[in-house]
C-alpha positions, 0 to 999 in steps of 0.5 A, a space after each residue: 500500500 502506498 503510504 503517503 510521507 507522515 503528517 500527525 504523529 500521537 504518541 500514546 504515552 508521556 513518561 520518560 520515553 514517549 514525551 523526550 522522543 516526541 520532543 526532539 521529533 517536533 523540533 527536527 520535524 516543524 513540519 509534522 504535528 506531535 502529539 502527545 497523550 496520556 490519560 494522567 492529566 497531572 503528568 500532561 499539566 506538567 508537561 504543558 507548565 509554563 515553568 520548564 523546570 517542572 517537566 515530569 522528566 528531568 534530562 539535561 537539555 530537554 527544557 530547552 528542546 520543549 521550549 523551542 517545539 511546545 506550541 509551535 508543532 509539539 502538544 501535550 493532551 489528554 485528548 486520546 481518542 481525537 489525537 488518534 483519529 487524526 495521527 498518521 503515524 501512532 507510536 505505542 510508549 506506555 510502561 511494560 513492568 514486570 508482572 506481579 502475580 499470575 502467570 510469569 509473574 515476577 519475569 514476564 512483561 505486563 502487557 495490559 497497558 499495550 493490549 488497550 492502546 492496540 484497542 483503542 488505535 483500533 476503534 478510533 483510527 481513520 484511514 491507513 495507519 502506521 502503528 509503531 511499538 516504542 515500549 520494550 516488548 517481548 519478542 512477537 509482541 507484535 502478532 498480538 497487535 496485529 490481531 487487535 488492530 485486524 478486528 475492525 477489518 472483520 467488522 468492517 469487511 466490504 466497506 471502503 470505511 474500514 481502517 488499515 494498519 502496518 505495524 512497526 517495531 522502534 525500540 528507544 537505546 536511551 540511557 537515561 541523563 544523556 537521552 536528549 544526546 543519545 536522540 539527536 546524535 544516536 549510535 543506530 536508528 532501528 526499525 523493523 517491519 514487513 511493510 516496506 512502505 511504512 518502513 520508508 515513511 518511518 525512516 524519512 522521519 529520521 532523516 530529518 536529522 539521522 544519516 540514511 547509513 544509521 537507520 537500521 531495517 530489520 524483521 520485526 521480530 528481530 527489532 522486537 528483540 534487540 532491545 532486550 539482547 541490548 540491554 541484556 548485554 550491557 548489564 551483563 557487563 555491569 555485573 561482571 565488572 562488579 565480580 571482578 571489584 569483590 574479587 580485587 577487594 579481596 586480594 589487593 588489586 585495584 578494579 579501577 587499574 583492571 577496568 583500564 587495562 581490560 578496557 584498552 583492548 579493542 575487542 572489549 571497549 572501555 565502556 561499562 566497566 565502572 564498578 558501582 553498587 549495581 544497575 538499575 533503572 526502568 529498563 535492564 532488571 525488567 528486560 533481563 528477566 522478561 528475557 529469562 521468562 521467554 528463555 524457558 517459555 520457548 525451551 531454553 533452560 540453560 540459556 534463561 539460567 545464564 541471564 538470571 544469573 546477571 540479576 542475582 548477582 546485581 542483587 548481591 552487590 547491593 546487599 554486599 555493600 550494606 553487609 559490609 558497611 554494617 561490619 565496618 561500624 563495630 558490627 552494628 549500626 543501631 541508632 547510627 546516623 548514615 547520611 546517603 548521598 544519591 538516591 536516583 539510580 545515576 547521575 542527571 536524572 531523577 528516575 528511582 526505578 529499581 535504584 540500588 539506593 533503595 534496596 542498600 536503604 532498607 538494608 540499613 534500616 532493617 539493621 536499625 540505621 538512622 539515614 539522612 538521604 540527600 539527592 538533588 533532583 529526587 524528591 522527598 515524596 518520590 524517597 518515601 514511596 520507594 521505601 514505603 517508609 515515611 520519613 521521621 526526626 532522626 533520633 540516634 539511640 539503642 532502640 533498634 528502629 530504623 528511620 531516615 529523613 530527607 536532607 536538603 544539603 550534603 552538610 546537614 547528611 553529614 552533621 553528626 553521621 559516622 558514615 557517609 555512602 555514596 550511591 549515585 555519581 551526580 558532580 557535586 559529590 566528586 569535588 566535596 571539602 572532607 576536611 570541613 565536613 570531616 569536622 561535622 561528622 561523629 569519630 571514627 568516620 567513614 566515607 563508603 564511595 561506591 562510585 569511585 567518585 572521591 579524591 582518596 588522598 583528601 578523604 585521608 588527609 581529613 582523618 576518614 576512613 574509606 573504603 572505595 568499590 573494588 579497591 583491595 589492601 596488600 
């Protein structure tokens, strides 16, 4: 079917994919409507804020790019159906978590969110529609969509009024606090499909700003899965890294000096290769174990036995650095003040999801730590619901509770603490005074740097103790 060049996108979905996607979409494309739609008006009022600086998402850059798009050809609305009615083209960027309960429960993708988008596209589309997954989906998700979107063919069979649809795979490769460099300037634009047309139109889209040798056509099945193996593969390195950093903790090497000296061979590449208290975010636990659960779904035990063993490694690094951190304090941190500094999953962003904050907080106040949590750019409320704990006045004693507070600077963390862990690598960890702070802590005092982020030298010469991720004594 002839498809003529793409004039009204919508984008189902405005979180962390749908609404920096569409945005560097508009402003590269002022001659294509995008819209963005959501059913939480909450989100879609601050997406349309006059104040940029309440965007839901925070990325650096992206204020800049909604400035220059928002009004002009970018629209944010809760009006779902009239967007889709109008849209040549619909992207499908809703949430895929894991299931919680029921079959596949705890590795399999949650696919309701993707079933009622194709539902919805199915009643309200007009004319040819080219459909696109962005969501990361389980591979031959797109059969499923495919059948959806055929019903209204089935209820419309001999009328000329009957919408049409191709279906495309589009998965995103953002790394969360770069998103809006890894969209304007990316590694590969992938599309798959069967439908040679829809994939041009596409792709012309992207050419706006993409070089044609960049954009990747493949099947559908193999776009659907190259998300997963991606990331698969990046956290696999994450967790090898990390392997590598207990062993050098233990015999004296440096993970840092093995990081460089694997890293400069070119068939490994230096990159993922900093040790750290673990991956997180939306997007590799998720992946990986939906890669686990379609692993033994179609047969495959050894293989799925090999990728869960990248996750449960993840979950023992974080727990390591609490157990160790307890030991390090006399065997106990009852009624210790613990200040945290990071609490987002990395650096230049405020997403929480699946952070190693969390799981190393509640730890700690299991074991009865008094925590003092400081990160610039989550907040409060976002702390307490991860935790499902709301925060208390810290109050140091023998009582065994554990408690945490938010702290609205690094010097009120720190005041009193006898311990300070470092969990996300934001810049104005790296360059702190430890000879001022050192003077508000509680003696003996020590710095936990899980992101090899401190200068060792200025830590000693303030009379801390530190101990680093991955760095060993002889």
């Amino acid at each position: 079917m002839k498809i003529n060049p793409i004039r009204s996108i919508c984008c189902i979905g405005a979180g962390y994919v749908g609404g920096p996607t569409m945005a560097v979409i508009a402003d590269r494309c002022p001659d294509i409507d995008v819209t963005v739609v959501d059913l939480n008006e909450e989100r879609i009022s601050a997406w349309n804020d006059s104040d940029l600086n309440n965007l839901p998402v925070y990325e650096p850059g992206l204020d800049l790019v909604v400035s220059r798009a928002r009004g002009r050809n970018l629209f944010f609305s809760n009006q779902v159906k009239e967007s889709i009615s109008s849209a040549d083209l619909v992207f499908i960027s809703v949430n895929t978590p894991t299931k919680q309960k029921g079959l596949g429960a705890g590795q399999a993708s949650d696919l309701r969110w993707v079933e009622a988008c194709a539902r919805q596209v199915a009643t309200c589309a007009k004319g040819h529609t080219v459909v696109v997954e962005k969501s990361t989906l389980p591979v031959r998700t797109a059969a499923a969509i495919k059948a959806i979107l055929a019903i209204p063919q089935r209820q419309y069979l001999n009328s000329e009024v009957a919408p049409t649809f191709s279906v495309l795979s589009n998965p995103e490769f953002l790394a969360e606090g770069t998103a809006i460099n890894d969209l304007e300037n990316p590694d590969r634009v992938l599309i798959g499909g069967e439908d040679p047309e829809a994939v041009n139109a596409l792709a012309a889209i992207y050419q706006n700003w993409v070089a044609p040798e960049k954009i990747l056509r493949t099947k559908l099945w193999s776009s659907e899965l190259s998300k997963l193996a991606a990331n698969a593969f990046l956290a696999q390195r994450i967790s090898s890294i990390n392997s590598v950093a207990a062993l050098c903790e233990e015999t004296g090497a440096d993970v840092r000096e093995v990081a460089l000296a694997i890293g400069t061979d070119s068939r490994i590449g230096p990159k993922f290769l900093n040790a750290g208290p673990g991956f997180g975010g939306s997007c590799f636990q998720k992946d990986i174990l939906n890669l686990v659960y379609l692993c033994h779904h179609f047969g495959l035990p050894e293989v799925a036995s090999y990728w869960e063993q990248v996750v449960e490694l993840n979950t023992w690094q974080q727990k390591r650095i609490a157990r160790l951190l307890v030991q390090k304090l006399f065997g106990t941190v009852t009624g210790k003040k613990i200040a945290i500094l990071g609490f987002a999953f990395k650096a230049d962003t405020n997403d929480t999801r699946e952070a190693p904050a969390i799981r190393i907080s509640l730890d700690l106040l299991e074991e009865g730590a008094q925590l003092a949590i400081h990160d610039p750019k989550v907040s409060p409320n976002q702390i307490a619901l991860e935790l499902s704990h709301l925060p208390s006045n810290l109050d140091p004693g023998l009582k065994g509770e554990g408690t945490w507070h938010p702290s609205k600077s690094v010097e009120t963390a720190l005041e009193g603490a006898d311990a300070v862990l470092i969990l996300t690598e934001w810049e104005e960890y790296r360059d702190l005074d430890w000879l001022r702070l050192s003077r508000l802590m509680r003696a003996p005092a020590w710095v936990f740097d899980a992101r090899s982020v401190v200068d060792p030298e200025k830590v000693a010469s303030a009379g801390l103790m530190l101990w680093r991720v991955g760095e060993g004594s002889d």
